[in-house]
py3Dmol code that shows the C-alpha trace and the ligand (Angstrom):
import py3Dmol

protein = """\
ATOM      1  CA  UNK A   1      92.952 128.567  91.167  1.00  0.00           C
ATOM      2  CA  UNK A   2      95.697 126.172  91.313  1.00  0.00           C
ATOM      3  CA  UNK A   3      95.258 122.479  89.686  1.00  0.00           C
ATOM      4  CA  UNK A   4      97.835 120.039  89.302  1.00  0.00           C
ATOM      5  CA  UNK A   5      97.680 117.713  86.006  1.00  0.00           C
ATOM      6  CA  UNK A   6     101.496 117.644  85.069  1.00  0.00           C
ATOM      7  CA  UNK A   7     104.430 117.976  86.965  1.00  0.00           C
ATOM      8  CA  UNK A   8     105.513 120.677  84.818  1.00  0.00           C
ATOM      9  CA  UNK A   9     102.328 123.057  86.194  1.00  0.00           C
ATOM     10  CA  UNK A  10     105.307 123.551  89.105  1.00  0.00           C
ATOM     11  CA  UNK A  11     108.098 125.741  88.744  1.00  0.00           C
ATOM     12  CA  UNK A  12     111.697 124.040  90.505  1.00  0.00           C
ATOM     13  CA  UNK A  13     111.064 126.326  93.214  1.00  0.00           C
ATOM     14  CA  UNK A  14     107.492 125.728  94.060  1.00  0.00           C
ATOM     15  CA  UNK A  15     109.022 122.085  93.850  1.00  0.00           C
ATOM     16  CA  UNK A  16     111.305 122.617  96.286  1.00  0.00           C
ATOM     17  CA  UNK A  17     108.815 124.732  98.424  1.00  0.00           C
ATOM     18  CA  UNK A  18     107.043 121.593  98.956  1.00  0.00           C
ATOM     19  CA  UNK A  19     109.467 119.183  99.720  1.00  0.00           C
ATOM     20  CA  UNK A  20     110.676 121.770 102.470  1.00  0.00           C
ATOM     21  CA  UNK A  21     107.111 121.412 103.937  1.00  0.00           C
ATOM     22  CA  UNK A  22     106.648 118.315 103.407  1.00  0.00           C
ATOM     23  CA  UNK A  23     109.943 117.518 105.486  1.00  0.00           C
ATOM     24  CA  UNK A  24     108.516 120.158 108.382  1.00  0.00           C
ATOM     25  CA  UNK A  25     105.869 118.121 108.633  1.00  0.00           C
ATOM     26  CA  UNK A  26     107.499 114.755 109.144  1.00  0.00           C
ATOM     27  CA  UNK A  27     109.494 116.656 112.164  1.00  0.00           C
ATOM     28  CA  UNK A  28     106.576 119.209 113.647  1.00  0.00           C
ATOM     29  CA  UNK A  29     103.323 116.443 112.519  1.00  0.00           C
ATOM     30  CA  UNK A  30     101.377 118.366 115.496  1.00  0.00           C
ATOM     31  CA  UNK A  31     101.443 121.573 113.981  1.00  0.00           C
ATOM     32  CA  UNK A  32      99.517 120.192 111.252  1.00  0.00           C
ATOM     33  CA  UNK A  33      97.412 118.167 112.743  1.00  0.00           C
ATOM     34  CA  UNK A  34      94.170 120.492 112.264  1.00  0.00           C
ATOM     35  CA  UNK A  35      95.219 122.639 109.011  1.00  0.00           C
ATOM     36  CA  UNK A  36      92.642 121.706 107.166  1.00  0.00           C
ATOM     37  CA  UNK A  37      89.731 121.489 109.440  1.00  0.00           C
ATOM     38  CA  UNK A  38      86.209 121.625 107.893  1.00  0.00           C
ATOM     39  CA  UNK A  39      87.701 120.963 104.620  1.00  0.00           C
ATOM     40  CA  UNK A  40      86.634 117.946 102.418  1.00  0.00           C
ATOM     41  CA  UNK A  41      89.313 115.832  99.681  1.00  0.00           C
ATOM     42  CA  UNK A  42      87.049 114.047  97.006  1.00  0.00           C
ATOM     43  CA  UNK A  43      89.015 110.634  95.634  1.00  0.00           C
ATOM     44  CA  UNK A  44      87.691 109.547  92.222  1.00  0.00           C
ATOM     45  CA  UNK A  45      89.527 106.716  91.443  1.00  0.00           C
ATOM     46  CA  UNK A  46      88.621 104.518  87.655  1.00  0.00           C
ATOM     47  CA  UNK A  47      91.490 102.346  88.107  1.00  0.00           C
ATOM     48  CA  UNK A  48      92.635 100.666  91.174  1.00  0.00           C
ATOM     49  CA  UNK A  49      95.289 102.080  93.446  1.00  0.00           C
ATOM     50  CA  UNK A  50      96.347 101.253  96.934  1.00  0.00           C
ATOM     51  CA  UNK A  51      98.929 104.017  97.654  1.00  0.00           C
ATOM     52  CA  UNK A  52      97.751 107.245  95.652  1.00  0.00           C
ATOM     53  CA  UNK A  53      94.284 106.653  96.948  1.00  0.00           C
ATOM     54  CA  UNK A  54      95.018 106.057 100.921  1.00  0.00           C
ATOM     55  CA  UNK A  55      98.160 107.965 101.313  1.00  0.00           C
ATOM     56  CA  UNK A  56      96.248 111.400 100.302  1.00  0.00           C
ATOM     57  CA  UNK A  57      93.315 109.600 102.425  1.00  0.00           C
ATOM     58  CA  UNK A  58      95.587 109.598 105.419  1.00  0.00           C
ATOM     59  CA  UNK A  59      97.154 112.902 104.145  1.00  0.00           C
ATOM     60  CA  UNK A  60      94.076 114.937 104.213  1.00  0.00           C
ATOM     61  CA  UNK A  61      92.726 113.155 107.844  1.00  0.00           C
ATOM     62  CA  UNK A  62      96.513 113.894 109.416  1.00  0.00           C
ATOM     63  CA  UNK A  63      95.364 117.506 108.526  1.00  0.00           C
ATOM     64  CA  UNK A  64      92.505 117.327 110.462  1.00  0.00           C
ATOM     65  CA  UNK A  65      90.146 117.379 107.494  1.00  0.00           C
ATOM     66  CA  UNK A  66      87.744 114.726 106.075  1.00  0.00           C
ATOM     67  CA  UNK A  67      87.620 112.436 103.088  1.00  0.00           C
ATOM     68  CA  UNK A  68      84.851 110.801 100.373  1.00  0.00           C
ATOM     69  CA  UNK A  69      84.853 109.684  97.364  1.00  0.00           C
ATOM     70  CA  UNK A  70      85.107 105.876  95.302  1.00  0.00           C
ATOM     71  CA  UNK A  71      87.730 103.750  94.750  1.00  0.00           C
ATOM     72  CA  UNK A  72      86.086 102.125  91.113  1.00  0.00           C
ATOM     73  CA  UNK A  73      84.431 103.505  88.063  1.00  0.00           C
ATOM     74  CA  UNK A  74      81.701 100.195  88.959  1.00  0.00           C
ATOM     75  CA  UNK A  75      80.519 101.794  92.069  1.00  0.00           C
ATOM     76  CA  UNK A  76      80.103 105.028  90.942  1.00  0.00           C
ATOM     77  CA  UNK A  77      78.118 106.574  88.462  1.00  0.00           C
ATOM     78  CA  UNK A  78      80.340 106.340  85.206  1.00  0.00           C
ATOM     79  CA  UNK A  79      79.392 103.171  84.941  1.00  0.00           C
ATOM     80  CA  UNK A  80      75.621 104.324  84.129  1.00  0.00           C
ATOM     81  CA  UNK A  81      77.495 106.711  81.371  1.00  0.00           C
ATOM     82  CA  UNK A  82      77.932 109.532  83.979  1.00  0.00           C
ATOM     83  CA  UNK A  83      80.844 111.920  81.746  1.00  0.00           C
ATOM     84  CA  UNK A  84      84.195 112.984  83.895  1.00  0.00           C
ATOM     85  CA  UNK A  85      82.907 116.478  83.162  1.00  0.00           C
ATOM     86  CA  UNK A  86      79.294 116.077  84.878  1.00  0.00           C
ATOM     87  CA  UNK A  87      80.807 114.208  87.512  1.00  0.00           C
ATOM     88  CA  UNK A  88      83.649 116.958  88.517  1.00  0.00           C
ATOM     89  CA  UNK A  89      80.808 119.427  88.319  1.00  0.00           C
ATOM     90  CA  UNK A  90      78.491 117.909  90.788  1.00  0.00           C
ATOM     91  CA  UNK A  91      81.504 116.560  93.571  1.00  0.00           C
ATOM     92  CA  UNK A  92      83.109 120.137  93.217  1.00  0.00           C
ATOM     93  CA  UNK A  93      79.673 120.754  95.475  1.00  0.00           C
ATOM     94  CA  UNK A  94      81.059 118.471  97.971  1.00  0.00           C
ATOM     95  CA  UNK A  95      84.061 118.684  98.377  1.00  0.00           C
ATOM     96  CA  UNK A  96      87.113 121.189  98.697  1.00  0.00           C
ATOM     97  CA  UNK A  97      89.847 119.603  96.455  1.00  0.00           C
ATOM     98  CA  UNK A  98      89.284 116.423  94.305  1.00  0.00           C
ATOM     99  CA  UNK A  99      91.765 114.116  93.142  1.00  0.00           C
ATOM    100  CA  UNK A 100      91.311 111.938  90.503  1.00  0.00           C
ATOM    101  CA  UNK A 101      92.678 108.909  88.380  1.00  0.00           C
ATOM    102  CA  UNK A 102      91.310 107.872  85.084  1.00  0.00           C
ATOM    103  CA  UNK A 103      92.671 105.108  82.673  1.00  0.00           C
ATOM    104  CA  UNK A 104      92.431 107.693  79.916  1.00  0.00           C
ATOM    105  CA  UNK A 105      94.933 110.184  78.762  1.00  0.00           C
ATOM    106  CA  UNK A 106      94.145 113.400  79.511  1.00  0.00           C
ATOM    107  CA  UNK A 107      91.088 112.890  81.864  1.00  0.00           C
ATOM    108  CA  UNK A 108      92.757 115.055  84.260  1.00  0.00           C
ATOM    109  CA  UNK A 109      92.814 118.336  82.312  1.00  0.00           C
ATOM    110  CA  UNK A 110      89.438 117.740  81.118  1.00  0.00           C
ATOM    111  CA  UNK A 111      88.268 117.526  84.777  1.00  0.00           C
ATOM    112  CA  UNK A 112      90.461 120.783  85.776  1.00  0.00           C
ATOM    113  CA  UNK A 113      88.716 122.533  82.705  1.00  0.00           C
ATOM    114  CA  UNK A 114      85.295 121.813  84.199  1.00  0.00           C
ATOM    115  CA  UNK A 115      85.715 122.368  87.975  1.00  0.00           C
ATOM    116  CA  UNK A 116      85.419 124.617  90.704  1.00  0.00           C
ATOM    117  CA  UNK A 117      87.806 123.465  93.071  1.00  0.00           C
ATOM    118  CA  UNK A 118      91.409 122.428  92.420  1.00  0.00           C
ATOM    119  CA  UNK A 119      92.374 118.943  90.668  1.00  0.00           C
ATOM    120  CA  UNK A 120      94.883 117.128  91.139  1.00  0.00           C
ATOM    121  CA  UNK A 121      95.814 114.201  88.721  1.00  0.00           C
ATOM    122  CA  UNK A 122      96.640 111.233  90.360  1.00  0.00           C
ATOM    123  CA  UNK A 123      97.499 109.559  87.277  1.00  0.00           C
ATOM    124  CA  UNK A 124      95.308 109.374  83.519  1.00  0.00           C
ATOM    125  CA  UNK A 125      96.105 106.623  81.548  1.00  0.00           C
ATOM    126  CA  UNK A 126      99.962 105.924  80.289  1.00  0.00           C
ATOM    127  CA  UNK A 127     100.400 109.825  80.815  1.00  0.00           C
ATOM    128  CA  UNK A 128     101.264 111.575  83.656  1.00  0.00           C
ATOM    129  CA  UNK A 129     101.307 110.715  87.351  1.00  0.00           C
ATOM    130  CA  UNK A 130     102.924 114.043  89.355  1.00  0.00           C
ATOM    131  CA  UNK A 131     102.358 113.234  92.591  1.00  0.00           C
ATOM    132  CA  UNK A 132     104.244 110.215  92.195  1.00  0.00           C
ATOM    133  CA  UNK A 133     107.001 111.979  91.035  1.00  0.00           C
ATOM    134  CA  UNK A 134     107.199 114.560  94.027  1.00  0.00           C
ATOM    135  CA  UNK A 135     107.273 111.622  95.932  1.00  0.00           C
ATOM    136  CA  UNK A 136     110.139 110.261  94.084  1.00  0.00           C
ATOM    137  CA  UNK A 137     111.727 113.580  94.093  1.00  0.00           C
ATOM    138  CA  UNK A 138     111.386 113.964  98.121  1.00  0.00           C
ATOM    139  CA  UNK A 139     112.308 110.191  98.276  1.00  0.00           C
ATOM    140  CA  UNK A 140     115.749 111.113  96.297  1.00  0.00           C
ATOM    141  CA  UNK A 141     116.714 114.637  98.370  1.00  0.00           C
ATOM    142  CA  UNK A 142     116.086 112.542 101.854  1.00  0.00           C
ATOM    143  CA  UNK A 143     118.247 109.760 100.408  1.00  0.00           C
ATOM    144  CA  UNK A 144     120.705 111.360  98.364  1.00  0.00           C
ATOM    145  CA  UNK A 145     120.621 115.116 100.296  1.00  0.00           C
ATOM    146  CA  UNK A 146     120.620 115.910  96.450  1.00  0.00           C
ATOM    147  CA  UNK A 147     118.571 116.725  93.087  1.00  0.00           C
ATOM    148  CA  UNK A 148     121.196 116.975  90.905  1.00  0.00           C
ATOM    149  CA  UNK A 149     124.625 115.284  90.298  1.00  0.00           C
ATOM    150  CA  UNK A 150     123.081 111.718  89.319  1.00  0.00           C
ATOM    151  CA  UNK A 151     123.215 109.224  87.434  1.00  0.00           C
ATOM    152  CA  UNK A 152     119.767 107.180  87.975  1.00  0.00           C
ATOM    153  CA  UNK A 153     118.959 104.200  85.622  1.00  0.00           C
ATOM    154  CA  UNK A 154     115.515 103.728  84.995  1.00  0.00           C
ATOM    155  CA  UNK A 155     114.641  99.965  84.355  1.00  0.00           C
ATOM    156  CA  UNK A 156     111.304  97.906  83.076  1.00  0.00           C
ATOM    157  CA  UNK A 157     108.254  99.443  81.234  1.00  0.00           C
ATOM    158  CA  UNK A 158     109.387 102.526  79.805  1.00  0.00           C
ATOM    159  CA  UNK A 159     106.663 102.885  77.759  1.00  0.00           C
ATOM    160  CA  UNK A 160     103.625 102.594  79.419  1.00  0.00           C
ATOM    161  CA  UNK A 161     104.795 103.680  82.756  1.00  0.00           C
ATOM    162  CA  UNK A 162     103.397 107.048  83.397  1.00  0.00           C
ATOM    163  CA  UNK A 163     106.063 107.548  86.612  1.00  0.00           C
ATOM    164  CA  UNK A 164     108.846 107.568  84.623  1.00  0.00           C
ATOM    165  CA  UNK A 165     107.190 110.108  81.889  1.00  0.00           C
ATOM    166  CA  UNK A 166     107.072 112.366  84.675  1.00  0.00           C
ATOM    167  CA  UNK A 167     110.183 111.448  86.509  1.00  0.00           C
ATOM    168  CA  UNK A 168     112.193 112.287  83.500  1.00  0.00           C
ATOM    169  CA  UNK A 169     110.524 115.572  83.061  1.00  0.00           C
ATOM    170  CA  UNK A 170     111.049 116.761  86.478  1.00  0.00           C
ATOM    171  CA  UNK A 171     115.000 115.410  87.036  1.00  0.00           C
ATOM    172  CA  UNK A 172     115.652 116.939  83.614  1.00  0.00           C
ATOM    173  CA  UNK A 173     115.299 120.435  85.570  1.00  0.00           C
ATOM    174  CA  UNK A 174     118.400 119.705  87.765  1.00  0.00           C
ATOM    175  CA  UNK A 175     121.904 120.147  86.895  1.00  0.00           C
ATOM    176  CA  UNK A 176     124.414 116.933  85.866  1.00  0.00           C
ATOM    177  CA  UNK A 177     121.710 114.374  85.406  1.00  0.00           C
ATOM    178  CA  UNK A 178     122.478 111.542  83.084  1.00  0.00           C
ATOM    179  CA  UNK A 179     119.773 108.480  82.590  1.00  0.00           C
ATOM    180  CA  UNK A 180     120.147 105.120  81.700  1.00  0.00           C
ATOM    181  CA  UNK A 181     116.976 103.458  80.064  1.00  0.00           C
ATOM    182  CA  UNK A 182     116.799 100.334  80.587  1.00  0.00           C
ATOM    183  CA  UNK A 183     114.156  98.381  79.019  1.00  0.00           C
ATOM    184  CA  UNK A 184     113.600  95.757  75.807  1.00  0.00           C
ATOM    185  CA  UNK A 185     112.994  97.193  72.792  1.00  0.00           C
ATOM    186  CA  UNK A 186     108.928  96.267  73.412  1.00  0.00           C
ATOM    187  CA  UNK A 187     108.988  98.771  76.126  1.00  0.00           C
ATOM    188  CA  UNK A 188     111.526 101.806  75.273  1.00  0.00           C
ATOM    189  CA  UNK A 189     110.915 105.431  76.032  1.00  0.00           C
ATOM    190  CA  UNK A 190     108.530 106.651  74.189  1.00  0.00           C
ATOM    191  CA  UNK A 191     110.221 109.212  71.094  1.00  0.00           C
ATOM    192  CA  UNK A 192     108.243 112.366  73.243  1.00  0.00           C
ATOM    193  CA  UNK A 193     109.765 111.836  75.958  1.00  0.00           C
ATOM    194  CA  UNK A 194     113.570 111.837  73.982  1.00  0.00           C
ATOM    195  CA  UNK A 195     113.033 114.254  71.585  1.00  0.00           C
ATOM    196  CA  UNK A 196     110.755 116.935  73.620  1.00  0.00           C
ATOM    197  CA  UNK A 197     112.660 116.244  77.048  1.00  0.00           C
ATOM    198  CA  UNK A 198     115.562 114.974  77.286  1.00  0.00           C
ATOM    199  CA  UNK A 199     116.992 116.124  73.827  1.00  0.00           C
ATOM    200  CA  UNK A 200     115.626 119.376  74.021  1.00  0.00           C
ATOM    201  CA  UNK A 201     117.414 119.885  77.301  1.00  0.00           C
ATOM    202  CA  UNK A 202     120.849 118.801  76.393  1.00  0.00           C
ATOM    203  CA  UNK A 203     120.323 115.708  78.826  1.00  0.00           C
ATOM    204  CA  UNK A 204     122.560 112.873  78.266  1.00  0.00           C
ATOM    205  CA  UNK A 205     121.162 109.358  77.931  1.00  0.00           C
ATOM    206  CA  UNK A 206     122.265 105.801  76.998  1.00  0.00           C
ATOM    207  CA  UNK A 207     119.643 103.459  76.055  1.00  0.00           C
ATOM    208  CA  UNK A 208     120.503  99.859  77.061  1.00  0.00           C
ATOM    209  CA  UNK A 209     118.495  96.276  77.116  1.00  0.00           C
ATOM    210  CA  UNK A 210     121.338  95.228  80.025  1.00  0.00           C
ATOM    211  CA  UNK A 211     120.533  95.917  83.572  1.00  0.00           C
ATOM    212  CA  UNK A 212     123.940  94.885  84.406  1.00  0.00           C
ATOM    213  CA  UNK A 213     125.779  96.704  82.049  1.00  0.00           C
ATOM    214  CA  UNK A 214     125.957  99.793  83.735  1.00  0.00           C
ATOM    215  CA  UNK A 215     124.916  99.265  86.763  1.00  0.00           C
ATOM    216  CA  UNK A 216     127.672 100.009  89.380  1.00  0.00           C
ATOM    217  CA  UNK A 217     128.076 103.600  87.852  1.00  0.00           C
ATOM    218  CA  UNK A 218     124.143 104.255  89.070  1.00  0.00           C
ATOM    219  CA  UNK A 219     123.202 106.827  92.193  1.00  0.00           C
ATOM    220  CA  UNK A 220     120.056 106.005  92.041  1.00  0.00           C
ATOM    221  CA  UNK A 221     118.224 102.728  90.416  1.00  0.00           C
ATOM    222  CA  UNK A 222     114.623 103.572  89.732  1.00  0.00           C
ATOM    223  CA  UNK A 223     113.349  99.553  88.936  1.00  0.00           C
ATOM    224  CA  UNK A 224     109.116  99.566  87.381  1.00  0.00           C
ATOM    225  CA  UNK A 225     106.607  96.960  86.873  1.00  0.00           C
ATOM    226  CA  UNK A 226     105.493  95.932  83.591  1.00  0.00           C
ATOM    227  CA  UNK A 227     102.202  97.465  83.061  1.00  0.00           C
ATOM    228  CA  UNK A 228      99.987  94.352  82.359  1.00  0.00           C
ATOM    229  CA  UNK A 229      96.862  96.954  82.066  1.00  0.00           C
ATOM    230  CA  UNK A 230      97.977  98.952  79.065  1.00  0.00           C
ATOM    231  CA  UNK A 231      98.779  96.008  77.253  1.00  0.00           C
ATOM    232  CA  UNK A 232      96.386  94.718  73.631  1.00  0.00           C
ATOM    233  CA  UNK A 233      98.325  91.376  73.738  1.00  0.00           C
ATOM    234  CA  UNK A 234      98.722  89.127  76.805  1.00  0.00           C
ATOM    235  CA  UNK A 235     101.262  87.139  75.104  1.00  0.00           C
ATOM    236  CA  UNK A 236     103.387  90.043  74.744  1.00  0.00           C
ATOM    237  CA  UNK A 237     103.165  90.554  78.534  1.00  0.00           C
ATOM    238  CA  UNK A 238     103.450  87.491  79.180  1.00  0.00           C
ATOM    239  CA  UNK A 239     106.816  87.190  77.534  1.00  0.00           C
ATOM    240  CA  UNK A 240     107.794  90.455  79.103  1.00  0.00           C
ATOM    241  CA  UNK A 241     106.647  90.619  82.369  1.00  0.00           C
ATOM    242  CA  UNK A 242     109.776  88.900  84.135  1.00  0.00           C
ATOM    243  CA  UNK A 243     112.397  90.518  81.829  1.00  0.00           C
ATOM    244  CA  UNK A 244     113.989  91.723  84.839  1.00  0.00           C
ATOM    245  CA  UNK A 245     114.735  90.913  87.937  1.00  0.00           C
ATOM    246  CA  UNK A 246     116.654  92.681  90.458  1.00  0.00           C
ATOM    247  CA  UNK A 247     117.986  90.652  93.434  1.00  0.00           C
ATOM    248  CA  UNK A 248     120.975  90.242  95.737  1.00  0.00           C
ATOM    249  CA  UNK A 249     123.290  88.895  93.570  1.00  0.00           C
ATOM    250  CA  UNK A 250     122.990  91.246  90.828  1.00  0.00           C
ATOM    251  CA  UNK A 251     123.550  94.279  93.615  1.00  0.00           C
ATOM    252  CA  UNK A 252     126.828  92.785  94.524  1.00  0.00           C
ATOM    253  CA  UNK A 253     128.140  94.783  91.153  1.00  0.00           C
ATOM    254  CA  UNK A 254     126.056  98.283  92.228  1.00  0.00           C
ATOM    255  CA  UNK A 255     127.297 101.435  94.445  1.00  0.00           C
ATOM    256  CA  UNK A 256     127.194 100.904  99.036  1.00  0.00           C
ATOM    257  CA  UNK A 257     125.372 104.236  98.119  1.00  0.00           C
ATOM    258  CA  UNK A 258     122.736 102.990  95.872  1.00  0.00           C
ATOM    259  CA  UNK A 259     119.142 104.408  96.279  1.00  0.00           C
ATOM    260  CA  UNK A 260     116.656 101.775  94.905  1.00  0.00           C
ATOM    261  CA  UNK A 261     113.624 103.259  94.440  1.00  0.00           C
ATOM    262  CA  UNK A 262     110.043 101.848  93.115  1.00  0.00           C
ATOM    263  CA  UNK A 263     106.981 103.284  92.386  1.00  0.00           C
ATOM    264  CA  UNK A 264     104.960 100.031  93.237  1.00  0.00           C
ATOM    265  CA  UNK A 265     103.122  98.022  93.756  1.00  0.00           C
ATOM    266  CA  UNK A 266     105.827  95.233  92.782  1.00  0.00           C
ATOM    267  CA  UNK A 267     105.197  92.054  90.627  1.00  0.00           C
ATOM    268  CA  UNK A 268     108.451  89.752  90.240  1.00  0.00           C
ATOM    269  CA  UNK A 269     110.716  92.547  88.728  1.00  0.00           C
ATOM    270  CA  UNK A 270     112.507  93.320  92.745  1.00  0.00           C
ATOM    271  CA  UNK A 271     113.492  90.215  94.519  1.00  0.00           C
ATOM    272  CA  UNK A 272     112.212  90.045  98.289  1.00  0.00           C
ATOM    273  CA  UNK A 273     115.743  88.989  99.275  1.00  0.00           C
ATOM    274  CA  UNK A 274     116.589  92.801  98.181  1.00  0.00           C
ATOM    275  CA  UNK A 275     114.124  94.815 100.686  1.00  0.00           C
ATOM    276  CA  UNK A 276     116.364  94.139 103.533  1.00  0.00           C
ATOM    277  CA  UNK A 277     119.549  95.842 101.581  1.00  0.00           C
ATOM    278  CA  UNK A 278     119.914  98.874 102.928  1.00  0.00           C
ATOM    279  CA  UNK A 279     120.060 100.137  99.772  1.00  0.00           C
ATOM    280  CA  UNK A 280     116.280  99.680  99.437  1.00  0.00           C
ATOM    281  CA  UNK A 281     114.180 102.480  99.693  1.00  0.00           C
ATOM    282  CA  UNK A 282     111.330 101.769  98.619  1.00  0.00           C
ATOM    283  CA  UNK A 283     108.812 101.098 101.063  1.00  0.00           C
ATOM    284  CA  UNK A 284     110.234 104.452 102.597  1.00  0.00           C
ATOM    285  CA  UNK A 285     109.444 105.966  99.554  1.00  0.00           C
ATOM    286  CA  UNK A 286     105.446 104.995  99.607  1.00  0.00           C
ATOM    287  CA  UNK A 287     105.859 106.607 103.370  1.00  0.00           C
ATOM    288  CA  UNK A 288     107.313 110.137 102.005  1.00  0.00           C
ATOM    289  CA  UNK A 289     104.337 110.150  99.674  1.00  0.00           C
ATOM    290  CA  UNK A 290     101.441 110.850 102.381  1.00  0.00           C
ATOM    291  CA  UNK A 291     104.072 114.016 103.600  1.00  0.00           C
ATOM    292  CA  UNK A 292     104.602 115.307 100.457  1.00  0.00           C
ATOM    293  CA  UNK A 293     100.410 114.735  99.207  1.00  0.00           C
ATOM    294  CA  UNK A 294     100.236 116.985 102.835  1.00  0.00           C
ATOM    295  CA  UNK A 295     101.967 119.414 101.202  1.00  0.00           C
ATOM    296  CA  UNK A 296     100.576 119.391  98.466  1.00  0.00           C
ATOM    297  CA  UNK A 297      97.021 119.929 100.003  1.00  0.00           C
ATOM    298  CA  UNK A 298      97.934 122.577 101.799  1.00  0.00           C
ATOM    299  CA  UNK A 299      99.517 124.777  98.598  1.00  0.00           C
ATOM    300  CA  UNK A 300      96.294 123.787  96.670  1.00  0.00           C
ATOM    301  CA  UNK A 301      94.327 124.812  99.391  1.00  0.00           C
ATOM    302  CA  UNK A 302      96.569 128.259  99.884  1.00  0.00           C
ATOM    303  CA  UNK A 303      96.576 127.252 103.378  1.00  0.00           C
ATOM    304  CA  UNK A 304      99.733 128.948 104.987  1.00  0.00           C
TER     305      UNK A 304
END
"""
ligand_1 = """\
8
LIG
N 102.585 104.121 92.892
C 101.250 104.077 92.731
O 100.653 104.884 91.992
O 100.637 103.083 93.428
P 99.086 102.768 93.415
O 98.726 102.328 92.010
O 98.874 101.695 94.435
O 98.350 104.045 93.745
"""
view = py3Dmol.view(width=600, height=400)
view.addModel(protein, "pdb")
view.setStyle({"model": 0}, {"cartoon": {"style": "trace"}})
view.addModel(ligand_1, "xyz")
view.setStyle({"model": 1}, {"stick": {}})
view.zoomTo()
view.show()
């Protein structure tokens, strides 16, 4: 059995396997429509989401299959003292797959150690969140019509932000990728992340505090929130929060080809006067994630 806890539990070409689906299903969305019928997805969400949660919601109903679960440790039974590894035992009774989200680190592979039916992490703690990033990478090949060749600058919370963990792990794959970090010194890349990732695979990086500097050499601008939740100080946050701040003006010195991409949800850190640039795909993005979390269920599933 198949879980999914890192992005690196894919190979390129399972990878690409997907994002061929999932683009099959955004043109031929009938042929779907009752895949998964009589099968149950479980959602376990400790920490609030709006987009993991409902877009593999609405992926697993557009398959024709059904959906339960709860969106908060408080209404469920962890917060009696229930362990992850009781709970996963007792929902892998109800359900066929189970996705999950936990503020810890690691919660995931715990859970896939303990079940019965395949996991799929949909983000533990500062970690790893992989089904972002195959929606980032199907976002960037429907852009771009490319996964390699590309400069992409990554800009805000590169510490805490588990998207960009596993964005950097997955891009490092593809041929002719340079990054650009951008982020204050508070919030750099983690030394992991250089050291086992993108130093270990000969992947060329600056590391810069300026979102300008460098900017009209970028393909792709990947901009992040500042992750308030992971933070011990709120003074630190609060000085850091609105480091950043891409908006119209600042664009006028970036590529007509830009792809500006965001995880969300946004705080301050993308102006509103930039979402009608046509440059801006990030609400587009969100949208590619309920294909690609289709595709996902149906490899995890081994339904053909
Ligand atoms: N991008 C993302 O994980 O969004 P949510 O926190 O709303 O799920």
């Amino acid at each position: 059995m198949k879980h999914l806890i890192d992005i690196k539990d894919l190979s390129t070409q399972e990878i690409e396997d997907l994002i061929k689906v999932a683009q099959d299903i955004i043109k031929n969305k009938e042929k779907y429509s009752e895949k998964c019928k009589g099968k149950k997805l479980a959602t376990l969400f400790y920490e609030p989401s709006t987009r993991t949660r409902l877009s593999f919601e609405a992926a697993m109903l557009e398959l024709g299959g059904n959906v339960l679960g709860f969106s908060s440790a408080q209404t469920s039974s962890a917060a009696k003292g229930e362990s992850i590894s009781d709970t996963i035992k007792v929902i892998g009774g109800y359900a066929d797959i189970i996705v999950i989200r936990h503020p810890k680190e690691g919660s995931a592979l715990v859970a896939s150690m303990k079940s019965d039916v395949p996991i799929i992490n949909a983000g533990d703690g500062g970690h790893n969140h992989p089904t972002q990033t195959l929606t980032d990478l199907i976002t960037i090949q429907m852009e771009k019509h490319r996964l390699s060749n590309l400069n992409i600058g990554i800009c805000g919370d590169l510490k805490f932000g588990r998207t960009v963990h596993s964005l950097i792990t997955a891009m490092s794959r593809y041929k002719n990728i340079k990054f650009y970090l951008i982020s204050p010194k508070e919030l750099k890349i983690p030394d992991y992340i250089k050291t086992n990732i993108l130093e270990k695979n000969n992947i060329p990086y600056i590391e810069t505090k300026d979102i300008e500097e460098y900017l009209g050499d970028l393909d792709i601008l990947y901009m992040t929130r500042v992750q308030k939740e992971r933070f011990f100080n709120e003074d630190d946050y609060i000085r850091l929060k609105d480091y950043y701040i891409l908006n119209k003006e600042k664009l006028k010195k970036a590529k007509e080809d830009l792809c500006i991409m965001h995880p969300l949800p946004r705080v301050n850190e993308i102006s509103t006067d930039v979402d009608e640039d046509k440059r801006a795909a990030y609400f587009k993005q969100a949208k590619y994630g309920k294909y690609i979390r289709m595709a996902l269920i149906l490899k995890l599933l081994e339904i053909e």
